[in-house]
C-alpha positions in Angstrom: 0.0 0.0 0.0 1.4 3.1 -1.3 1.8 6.8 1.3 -1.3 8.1 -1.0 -3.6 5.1 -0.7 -2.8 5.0 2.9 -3.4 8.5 3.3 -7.3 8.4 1.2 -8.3 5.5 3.5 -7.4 6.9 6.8 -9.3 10.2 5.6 -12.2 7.9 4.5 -12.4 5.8 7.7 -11.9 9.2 10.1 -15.1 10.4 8.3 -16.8 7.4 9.0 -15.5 8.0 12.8 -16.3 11.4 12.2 -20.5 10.7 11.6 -20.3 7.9 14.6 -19.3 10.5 16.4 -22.2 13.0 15.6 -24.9 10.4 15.5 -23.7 9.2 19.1 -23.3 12.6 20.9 -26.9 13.8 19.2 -28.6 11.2 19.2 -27.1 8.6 21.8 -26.2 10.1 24.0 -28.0 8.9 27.8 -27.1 13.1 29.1 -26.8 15.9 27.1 -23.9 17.9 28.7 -21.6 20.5 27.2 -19.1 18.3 26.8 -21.2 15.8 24.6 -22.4 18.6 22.4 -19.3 20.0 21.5 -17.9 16.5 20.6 -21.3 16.3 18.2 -19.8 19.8 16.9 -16.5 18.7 16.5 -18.3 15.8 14.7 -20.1 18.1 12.1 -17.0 20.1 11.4 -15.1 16.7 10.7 -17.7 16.0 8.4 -17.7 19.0 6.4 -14.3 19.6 6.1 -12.5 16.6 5.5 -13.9 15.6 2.4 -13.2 19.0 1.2 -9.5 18.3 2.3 -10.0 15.0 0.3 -10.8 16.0 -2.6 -8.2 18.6 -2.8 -5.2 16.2 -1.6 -6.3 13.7 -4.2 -6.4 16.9 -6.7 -2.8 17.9 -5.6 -1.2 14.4 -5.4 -2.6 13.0 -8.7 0.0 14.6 -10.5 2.9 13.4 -8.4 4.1 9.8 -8.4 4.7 8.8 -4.6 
């Protein structure tokens, strides 16, 4: 496994962390404490910026033979 497939899984399976993460600490949850709701924030800004970050490391690095 190359340093640029590595790299595209890991981002795919912290997104999939990333939405366990949300779901959990909004919907899962048995209290609903600050702490929990910034985790299900932290969760929603994983979600919506690492694919970005995906898509433009796979832009970047398609180019380049590693």
């Amino acid at each position: 496994m190359t340093l640029k497939n590595f790299h595209i899984a890991f981002l795919v399976i912290c997104t999939v962390l990333f939405t366990f993460l949300t779901v959990w600490a909004f919907v899962y949850a048995p209290d609903r404490t600050p702490v929990v709701t910034t985790l299900g924030v932290s969760g929603i800004a994983g979600l919506l910026l690492l694919p970005f970050y995906g898509i433009y490391f796979v832009r970047k690095i398609r180019n380049q033979h590693l």
